[in-house]
C-alpha positions in Angstrom: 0.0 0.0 0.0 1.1 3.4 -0.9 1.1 6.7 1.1 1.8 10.0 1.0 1.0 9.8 5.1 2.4 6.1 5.6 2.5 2.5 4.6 -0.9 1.7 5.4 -3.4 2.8 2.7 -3.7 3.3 -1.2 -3.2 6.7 -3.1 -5.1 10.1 -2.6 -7.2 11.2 -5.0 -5.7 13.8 -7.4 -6.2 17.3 -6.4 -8.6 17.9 -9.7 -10.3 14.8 -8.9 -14.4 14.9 -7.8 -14.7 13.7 -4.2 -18.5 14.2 -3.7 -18.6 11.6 -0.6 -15.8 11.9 2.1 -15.7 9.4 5.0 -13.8 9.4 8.4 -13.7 6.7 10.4 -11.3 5.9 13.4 -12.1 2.4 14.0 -13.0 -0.8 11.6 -16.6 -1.4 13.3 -16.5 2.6 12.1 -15.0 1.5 8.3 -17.5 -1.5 8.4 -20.6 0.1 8.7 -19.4 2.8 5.7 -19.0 0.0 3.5 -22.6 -1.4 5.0 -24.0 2.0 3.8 -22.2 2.5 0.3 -23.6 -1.2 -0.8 -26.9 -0.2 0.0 -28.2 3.4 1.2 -25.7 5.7 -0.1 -24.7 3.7 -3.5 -21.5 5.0 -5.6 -18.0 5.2 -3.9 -16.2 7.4 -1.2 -13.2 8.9 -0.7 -12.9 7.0 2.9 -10.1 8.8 5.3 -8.5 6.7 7.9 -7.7 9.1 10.7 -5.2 6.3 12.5 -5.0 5.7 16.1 -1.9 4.5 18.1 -2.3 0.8 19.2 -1.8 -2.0 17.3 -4.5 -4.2 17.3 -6.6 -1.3 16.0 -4.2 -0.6 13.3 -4.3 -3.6 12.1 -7.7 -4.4 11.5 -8.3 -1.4 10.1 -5.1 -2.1 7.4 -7.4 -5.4 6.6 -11.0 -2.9 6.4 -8.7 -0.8 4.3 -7.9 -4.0 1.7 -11.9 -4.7 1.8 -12.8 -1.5 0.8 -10.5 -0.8 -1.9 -11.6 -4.4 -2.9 -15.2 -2.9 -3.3 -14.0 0.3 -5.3 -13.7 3.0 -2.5 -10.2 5.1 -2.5 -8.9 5.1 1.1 -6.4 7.8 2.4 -4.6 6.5 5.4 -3.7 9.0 8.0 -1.2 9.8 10.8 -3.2 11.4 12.7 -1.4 11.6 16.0 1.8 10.5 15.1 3.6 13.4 17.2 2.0 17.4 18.6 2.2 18.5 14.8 -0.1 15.6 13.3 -3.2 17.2 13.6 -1.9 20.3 11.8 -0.7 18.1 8.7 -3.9 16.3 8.9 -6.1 19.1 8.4 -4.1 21.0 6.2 -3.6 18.0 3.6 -7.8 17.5 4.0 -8.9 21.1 3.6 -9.5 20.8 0.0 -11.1 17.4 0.2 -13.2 19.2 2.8 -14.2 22.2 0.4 -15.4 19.7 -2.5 -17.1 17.0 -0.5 -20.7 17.3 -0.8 -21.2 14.8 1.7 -19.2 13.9 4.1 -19.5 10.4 6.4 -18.5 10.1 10.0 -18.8 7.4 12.4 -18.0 9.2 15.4 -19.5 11.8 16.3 -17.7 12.6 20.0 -14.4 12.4 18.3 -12.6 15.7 18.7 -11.0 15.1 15.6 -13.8 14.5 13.6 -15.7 17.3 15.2 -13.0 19.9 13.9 -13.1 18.6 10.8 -17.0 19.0 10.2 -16.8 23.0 11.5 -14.2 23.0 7.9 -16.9 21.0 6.2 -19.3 23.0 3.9 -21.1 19.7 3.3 -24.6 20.1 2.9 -25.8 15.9 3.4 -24.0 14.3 6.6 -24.2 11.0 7.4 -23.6 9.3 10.3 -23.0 5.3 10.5 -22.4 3.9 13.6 -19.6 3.4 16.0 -21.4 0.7 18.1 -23.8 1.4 20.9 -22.5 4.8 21.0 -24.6 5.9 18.7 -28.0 5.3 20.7 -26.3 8.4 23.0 -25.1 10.2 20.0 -29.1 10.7 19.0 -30.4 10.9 22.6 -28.3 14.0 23.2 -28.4 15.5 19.9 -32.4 15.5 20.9 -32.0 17.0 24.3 -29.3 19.5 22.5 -27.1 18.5 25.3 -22.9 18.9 24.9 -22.1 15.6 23.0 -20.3 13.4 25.8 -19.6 9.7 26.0 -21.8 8.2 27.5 -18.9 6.5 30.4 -17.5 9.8 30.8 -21.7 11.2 32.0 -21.3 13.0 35.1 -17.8 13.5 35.2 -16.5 17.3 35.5 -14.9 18.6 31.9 -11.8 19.0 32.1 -8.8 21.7 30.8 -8.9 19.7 27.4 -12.5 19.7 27.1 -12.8 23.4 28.1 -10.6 24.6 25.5 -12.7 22.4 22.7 -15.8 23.7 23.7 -16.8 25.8 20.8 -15.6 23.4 18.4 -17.3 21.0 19.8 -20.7 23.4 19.9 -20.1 24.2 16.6 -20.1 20.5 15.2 -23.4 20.0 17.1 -24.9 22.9 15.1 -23.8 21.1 12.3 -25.2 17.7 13.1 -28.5 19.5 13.5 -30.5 19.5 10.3 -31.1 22.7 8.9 -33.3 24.4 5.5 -29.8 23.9 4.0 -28.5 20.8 4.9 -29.5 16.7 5.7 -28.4 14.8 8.5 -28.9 10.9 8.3 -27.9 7.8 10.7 -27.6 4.7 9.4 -27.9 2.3 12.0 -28.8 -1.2 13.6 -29.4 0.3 16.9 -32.9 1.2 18.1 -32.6 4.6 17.8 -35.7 7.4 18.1 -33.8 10.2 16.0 -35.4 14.2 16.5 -37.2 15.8 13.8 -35.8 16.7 10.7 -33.1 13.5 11.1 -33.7 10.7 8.6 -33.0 6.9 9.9 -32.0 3.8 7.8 -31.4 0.4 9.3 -28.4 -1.4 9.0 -29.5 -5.2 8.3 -25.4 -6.0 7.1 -26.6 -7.1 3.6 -22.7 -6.4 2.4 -21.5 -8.4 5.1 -24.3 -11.3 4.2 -23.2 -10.9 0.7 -19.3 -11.0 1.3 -19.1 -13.3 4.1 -20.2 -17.0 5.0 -22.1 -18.7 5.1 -20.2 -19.9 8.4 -19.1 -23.6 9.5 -20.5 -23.9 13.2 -19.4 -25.8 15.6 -20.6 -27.5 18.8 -19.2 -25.1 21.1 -19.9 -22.1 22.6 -17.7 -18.7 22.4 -17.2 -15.7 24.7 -16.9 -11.9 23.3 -14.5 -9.6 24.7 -15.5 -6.1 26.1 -13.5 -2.7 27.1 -15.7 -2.2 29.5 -12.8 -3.0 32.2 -10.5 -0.7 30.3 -13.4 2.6 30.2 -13.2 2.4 33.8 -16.6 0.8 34.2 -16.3 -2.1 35.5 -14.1 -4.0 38.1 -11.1 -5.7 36.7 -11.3 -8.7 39.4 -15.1 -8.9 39.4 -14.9 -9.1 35.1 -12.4 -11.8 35.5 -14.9 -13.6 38.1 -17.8 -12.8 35.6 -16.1 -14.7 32.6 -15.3 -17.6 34.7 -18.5 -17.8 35.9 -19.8 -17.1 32.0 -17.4 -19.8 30.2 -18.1 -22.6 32.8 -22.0 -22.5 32.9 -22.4 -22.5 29.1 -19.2 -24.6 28.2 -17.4 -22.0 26.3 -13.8 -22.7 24.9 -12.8 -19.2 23.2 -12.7 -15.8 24.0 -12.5 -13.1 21.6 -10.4 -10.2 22.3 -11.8 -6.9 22.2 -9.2 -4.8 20.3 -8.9 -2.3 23.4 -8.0 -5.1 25.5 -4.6 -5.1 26.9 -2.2 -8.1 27.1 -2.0 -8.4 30.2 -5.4 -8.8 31.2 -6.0 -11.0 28.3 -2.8 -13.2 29.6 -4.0 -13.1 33.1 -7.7 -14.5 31.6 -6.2 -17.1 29.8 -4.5 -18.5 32.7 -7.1 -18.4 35.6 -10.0 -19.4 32.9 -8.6 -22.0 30.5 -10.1 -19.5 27.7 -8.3 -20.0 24.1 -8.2 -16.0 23.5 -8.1 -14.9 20.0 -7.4 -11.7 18.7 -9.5 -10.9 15.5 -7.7 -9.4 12.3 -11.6 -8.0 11.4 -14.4 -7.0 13.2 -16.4 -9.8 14.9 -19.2 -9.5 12.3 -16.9 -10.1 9.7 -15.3 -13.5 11.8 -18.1 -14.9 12.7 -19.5 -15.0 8.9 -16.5 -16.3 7.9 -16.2 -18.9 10.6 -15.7 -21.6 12.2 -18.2 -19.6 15.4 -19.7 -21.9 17.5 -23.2 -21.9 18.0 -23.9 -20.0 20.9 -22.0 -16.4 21.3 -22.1 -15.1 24.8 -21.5 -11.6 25.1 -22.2 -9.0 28.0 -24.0 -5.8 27.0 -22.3 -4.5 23.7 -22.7 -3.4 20.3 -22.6 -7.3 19.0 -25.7 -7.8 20.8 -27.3 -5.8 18.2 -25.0 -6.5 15.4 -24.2 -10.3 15.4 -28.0 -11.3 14.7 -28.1 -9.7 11.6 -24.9 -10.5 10.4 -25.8 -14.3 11.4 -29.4 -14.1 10.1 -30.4 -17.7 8.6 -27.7 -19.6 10.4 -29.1 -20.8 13.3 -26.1 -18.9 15.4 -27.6 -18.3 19.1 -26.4 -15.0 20.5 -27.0 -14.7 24.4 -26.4 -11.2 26.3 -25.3 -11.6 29.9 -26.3 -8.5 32.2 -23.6 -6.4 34.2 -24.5 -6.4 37.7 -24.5 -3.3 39.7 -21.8 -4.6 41.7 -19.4 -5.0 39.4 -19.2 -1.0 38.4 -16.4 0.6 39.9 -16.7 3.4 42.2 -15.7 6.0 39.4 -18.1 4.6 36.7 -20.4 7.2 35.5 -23.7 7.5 37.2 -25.0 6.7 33.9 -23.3 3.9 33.3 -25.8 1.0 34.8 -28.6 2.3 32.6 -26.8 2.2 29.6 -26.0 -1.1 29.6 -29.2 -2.2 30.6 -30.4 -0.2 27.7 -28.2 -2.1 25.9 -29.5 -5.1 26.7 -32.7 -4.4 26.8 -33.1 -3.0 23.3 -31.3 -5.9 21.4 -33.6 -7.7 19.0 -33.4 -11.6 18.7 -31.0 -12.3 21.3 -31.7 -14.5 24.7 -30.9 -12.5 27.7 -29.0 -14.1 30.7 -29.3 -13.6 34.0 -26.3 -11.8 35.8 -23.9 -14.4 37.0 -22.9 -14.5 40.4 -19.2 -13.8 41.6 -17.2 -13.9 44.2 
């Protein structure tokens, strides 16, 4: 792959060139759900821009999304980002131009400060945005209440110096995610999402990853999926490790697989006290589990696969089961909103059996 930015992705468009659809995405779930949208509700190819994080894991399932998408046509500009305090500055000053032309531009996060100061460049009049997981079920439940968008594990925190000094840019790319005479806002989703008037909604079903993907062998067993929720600050290292235990030996699960935010240590430590196989995914789960071998039963505690995996395994006969996080599992710094998030979570998921909390230690 070729770079002006780094190794990772295929050429830039030529400065003379049309870019009438320009995409960011900072994560492959985020680069996933873009290709989910071109197949079906946006049609035609994007100029996709990879705005690259730091760890590894992350990098390198996007470098595979990256493959897929140039695979289905898309150009894809890869991004150092934060490579070093003069990144950002690069970054933006290499996009502006992409910015002027786009006349719709794609995001899939919208509490990313980096995609935030983009759109206030943007003159855009259609934006779209696909989702980044359960995050977007906030995303629309704030941009309703206009409330400062603010992750939802980070609710009832004070802002700090960072987030002071952001502030207007982070107001102004609220205006601009608020439809207007002059411009469209869309989500395309496969959350349950209630978006405000004047904001447009299209479901997600994962027809491209149906299409592209599987069907899947499935075998007798039953596998685990991983979750950040330890790393967020939400919940408990010592009571998650308890909880999997608990999880893997009541339903006879033999794999766990590695959220990409997990850290090797904690994985190491899981794999010794539970026996666990972990694997560490090159693609996003959706994409694994079409491709197989998944056993049939998934076991998952509130997360975005909850919503995502039944639709991706329609027709298969795949059973996805959600275990619930018990309130005392949540650390003492977890947001205050934290507990009825997940349990939205949960709650909302469509075609999915719902465990009861397991108990721990």
């Amino acid at each position: 792959m070729t770079s002006a930015h780094g190794p990772a992705a295929s050429a830039a468009p030529s400065a003379g060139a049309a870019a009438p659809t320009l995409a960011f995405v900072e994560s492959p779930v985020q680069l996933l759900n873009v290709l989910e949208w071109a197949h079906g509700a946006g049609g035609g190819t994007a100029t996709i821009v990879v705005l690259s994080p730091t760890d590894p894991m992350t990098r390198g399932q996007l470098r595979r999304m990256a493959e897929l998408a140039r695979e289905e046509g898309h150009t894809v500009r890869w991004e150092e980002a934060r490579e070093g305090v003069l990144a950002p500055l690069h970054t933006i000053g290499g996009l502006s131009r992409l910015l002027r032309r786009a006349a719709r531009v794609v995001i899939g996060d919208p509490f990313s400060r980096y995609v935030q100061l983009l759109l206030t460049l943007s003159r855009a009049r259609d934006i779209v945005v696909v989702d980044d997981g359960t995050a977007t079920m906030e995303f629309i439940a704030q941009l309703a209440g206009g409330e400062r968008l603010v992750r939802w594990h980070r609710r009832g925190g004070r802002p700090g110096p960072r987030d002071l000094v952001f502030a207007p840019f982070s107001a102004a790319a609220r205006r601009r995610l608020t439809p207007r005479t002059c411009r469209t806002v869309s989500v395309f989703s496969s959350m349950p999402v209630n978006a405000p008037e004047g904001v447009s909604v299209t479901e997600n079903d994962f027809t491209w990853t149906r299409t592209r993907f599987g069907p899947p062998r499935i075998t007798k067993g039953a596998d685990l999926v991983g979750t950040s929720l330890v790393e967020t600050g939400v919940v408990d290292p010592d009571h998650y490790l308890e909880a999997v235990r608990a999880l893997a030996k009541a339903h006879g699960a033999t794999r766990y697989f590695a959220h990409r935010r997990e850290s090797t240590p904690k994985l190491h430590h899981l794999a010794v006290e539970t026996g666990l196989e972990i694997v560490r995914p090159d693609l996003p789960l959706e994409l694994i589990a079409r491709r197989g071998p998944i056993g049939h039963r998934i076991l998952s505690f509130p997360s975005t696969v909850v919503h995502t995996l039944p639709l991706a395994l329609a027709g298969t006969g795949v059973e996805v089961a959600v275990c619930d996080i018990d309130r005392s599992w949540l650390t003492a710094t977890a947001s205050p909103r934290a507990e009825g998030f997940l349990s939205g979570v949960t709650g909302t998921a469509r075609g999915v059996q719902r465990l009861q909390s397991v108990r721990v230690a």
